[in-house]
N, C-alpha and C positions, 0 to 999 in steps of 0.2 A: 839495463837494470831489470830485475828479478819483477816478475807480474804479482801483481798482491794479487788473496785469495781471500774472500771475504768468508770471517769466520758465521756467520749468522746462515749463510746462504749455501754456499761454498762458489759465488760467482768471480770468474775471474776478472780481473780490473788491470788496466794500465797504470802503469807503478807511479806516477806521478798524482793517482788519485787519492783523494782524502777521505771520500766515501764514496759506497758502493754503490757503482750506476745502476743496478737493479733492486735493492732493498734499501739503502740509502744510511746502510751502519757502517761506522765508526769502521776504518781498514788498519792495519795492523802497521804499526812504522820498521821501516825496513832500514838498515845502518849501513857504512859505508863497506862493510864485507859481505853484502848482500843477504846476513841472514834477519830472518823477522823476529820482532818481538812482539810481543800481544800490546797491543795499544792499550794506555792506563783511563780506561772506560769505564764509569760504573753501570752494573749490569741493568739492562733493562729489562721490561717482566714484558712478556707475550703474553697476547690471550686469544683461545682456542684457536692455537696451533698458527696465529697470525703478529708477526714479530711490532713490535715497539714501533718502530720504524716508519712498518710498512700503513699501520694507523696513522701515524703522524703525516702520512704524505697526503692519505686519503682526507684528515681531517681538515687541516688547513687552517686556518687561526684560532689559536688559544688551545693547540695539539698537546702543551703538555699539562695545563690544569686542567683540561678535560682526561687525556687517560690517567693524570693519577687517580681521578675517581672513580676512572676506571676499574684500575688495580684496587679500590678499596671495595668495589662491588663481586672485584671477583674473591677478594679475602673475608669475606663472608657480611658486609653491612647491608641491611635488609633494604635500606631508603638512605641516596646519596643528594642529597639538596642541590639543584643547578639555580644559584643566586640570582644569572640572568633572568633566568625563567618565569622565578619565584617574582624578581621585581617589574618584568615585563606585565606578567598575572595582576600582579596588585594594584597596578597604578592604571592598565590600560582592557583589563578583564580581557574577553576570549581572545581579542582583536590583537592585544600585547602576544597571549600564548602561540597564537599562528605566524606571529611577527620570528616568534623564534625556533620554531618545525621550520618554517621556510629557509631562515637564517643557516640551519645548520641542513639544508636540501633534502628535508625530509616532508615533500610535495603534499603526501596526501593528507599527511596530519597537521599539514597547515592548514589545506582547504577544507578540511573538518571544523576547524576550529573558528575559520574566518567565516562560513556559511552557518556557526552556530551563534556567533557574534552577530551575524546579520538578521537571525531570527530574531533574538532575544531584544534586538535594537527596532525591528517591525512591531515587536511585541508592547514596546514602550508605547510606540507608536497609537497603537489600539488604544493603551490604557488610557492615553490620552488622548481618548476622540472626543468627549466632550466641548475640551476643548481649543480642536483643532477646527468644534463644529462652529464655534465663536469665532476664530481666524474667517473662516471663513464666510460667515457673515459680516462681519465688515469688510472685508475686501469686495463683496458682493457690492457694497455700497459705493466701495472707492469706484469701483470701473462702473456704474450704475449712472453716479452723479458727479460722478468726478472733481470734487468738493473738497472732498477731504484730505486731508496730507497723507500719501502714501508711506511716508517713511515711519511715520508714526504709529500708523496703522501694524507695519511690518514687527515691530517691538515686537510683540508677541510670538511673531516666528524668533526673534534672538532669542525668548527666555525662555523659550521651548527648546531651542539647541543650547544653550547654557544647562538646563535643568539634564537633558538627552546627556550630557556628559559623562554627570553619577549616573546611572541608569541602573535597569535591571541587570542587562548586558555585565555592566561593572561591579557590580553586588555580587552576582551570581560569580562572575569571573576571582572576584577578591578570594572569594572560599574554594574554589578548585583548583586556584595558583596553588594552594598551598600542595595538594592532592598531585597534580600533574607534575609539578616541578619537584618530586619526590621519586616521579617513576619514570620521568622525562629520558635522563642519562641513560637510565639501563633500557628504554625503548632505544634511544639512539645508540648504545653502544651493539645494540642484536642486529637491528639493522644495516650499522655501518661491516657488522662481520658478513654478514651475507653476503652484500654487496662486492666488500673485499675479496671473499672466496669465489665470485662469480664471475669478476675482472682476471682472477689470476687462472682461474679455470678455462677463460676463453684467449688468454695471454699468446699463445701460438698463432691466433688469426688476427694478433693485430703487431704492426711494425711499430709502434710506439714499446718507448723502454715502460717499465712497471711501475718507476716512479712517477714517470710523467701523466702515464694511465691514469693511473690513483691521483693526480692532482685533478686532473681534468674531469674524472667522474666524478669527484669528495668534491672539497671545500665547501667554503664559502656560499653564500649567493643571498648578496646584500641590496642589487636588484627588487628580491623576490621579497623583502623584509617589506617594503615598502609598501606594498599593496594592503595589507592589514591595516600600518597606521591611517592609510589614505581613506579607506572604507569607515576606520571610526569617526574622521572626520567631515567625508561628504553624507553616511550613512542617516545620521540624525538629523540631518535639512531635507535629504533628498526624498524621504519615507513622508515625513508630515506635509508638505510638499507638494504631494503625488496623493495622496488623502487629501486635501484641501480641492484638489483640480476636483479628483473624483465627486466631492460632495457639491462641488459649487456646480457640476456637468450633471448630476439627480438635480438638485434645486433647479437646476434647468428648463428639465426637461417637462 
C-alpha cells in the first residue's frame, strides 16, 4: 500500500497509520486504488508558526479547552479567564495559584507563588504574636507543673490554625486570582512556544519521535500540584509553632 504523506508536515507515515508519528495530525485516507483523499478534518489554527497538534502533545490534559483560548488570545482578546486558576486563586489564595503554575510545569511561577504564600502566611503569624505570646504562656505552665490538661491548653493553637485558614495569605490571594488568572494562559501559552521551538530545535540530537518529546517535556505534573496544597496546610501550625518554641526558649533564658 501507498505510504501516506502527512499534509501538516509533509512527514512520511506507514499507510496503515491514522496519525502522523511526527506531528500527530490527522493523515489523509487512502481507497482501494491507492489514490488519497484529503481526510474530512476540520482545520485546526497554529500559533506562531507551531501546529495544533504539535501543542496538544506538549500540553497534555485539557489540550483542547486550553488552545481554544488560545486561538482566542491570538484573535485579538486582550484577557482570556483560566476558571481553574481563578477558582484555585479564590478559595486557596497564592497556595491555590502555585497549585496551578506547577499543574501545567511551569516550575518557576509556582515557586514564586508558593514562597509568596509562605510569606504572607509567616506574616499572619507576626500579626499574631500577641497572641501566640499567651500560647505560650500556658504551655509554660503545662510543662512547669504539669497540672494542667494539655489538650485544653492546645485549643488555642486549633483556633489559631482555623482563624490561619482565611488569612492574609487568602485575602491577598482572593484579589490577585482575579489579576493572575487573567494573564495566566497567555503567560503559559509564551512559554509553552518556546519551549516547543526549543525541543524541535534540538530534535536531531535526540532518538525519540517529536511526539513523544513533546509528551515527555509538556504535560501534566500533578505530583508537583501537591506541594502547594500541602504547605497551606502544615504552613499555618508549623510558623505559630516555631514562634511559641522561639518565645518560650527567650522566656528561658
Amino acid at each position: 500500500m501507498t505510504d501516506k504523506i502527512c499534509v501538516s508536515c509533509s512527514t512520511v507515515n506507514e499507510a496503515h497509520f491514522t496519525y502522523c508519528k511526527y506531528c500527530g495530525a490527522v493523515l489523509p485516507v487512502v481507497d482501494k486504488l491507492q489514490k488519497e483523499t484529503p481526510a474530512l478534518t476540520e482545520e485546526k489554527p497554529s500559533f506562531e508558526g507551531i501546529s495544533y497538534y504539535e501543542y496538544r502533545h506538549f500540553i497534555g490534559s485539557g489540550a483542547d479547552d486550553i488552545l481554544y483560548d488560545f486561538n482566542r488570545l491570538q484573535n485579538g482578546a486582550k484577557f482570556v479567564f483560566s476558571l481553574p486558576l481563578l477558582f484555585l486563586g479564590l478559595f486557596f489564595g497564592f497556595f491555590g495559584i502555585s497549585a496551578w503554575f506547577f499543574y501545567r510545569n511551569l516550575k518557576k511561577f509556582g515557586l514564586f507563588f508558593l514562597i509568596l504564600g509562605a510569606v504572607l502566611t509567616l506574616g499572619d503569624t507576626l500579626v499574631n504574636f500577641e497572641l501566640n505570646q499567651t500560647i505560650a504562656t500556658e504551655l509554660a505552665k503545662i510543662f512547669g507543673s504539669q497540672s494542667a490538661n494539655l489538650f485544653s491548653s492546645l485549643s488555642g493553637l486549633v483556633s489559631y490554625y482555623s482563624a490561619s485558614v482565611v488569612s492574609l495569605s487568602q485575602y491577598v490571594g482572593f484579589l490577585a486570582a482575579f489579576f493572575i488568572s487573567a494573564v495566566g494562559l497567555d503567560i503559559y501559552k509564551d512559554k509553552s512556544s518556546e519551549k516547543i521551538l526549543q525541543i524541535k530545535a534540538s530534535l536531531n540530537e535526540n532518538s525519540m519521535p517529536l511526539d513523544l518529546l513533546l509528551k515527555y517535556e509538556g504535560g501534566t505534573r500533578p505530583g508537583l500540584a501537591v506541594i502547594p496544597f500541602a504547605a497551606a496546610v502544615i504552613l499555618p501550625m508549623l510558623f505559630p509553632v516555631g514562634l511559641i518554641l522561639i518565645i518560650m526558649g527567650v522566656g528561658a533564658i
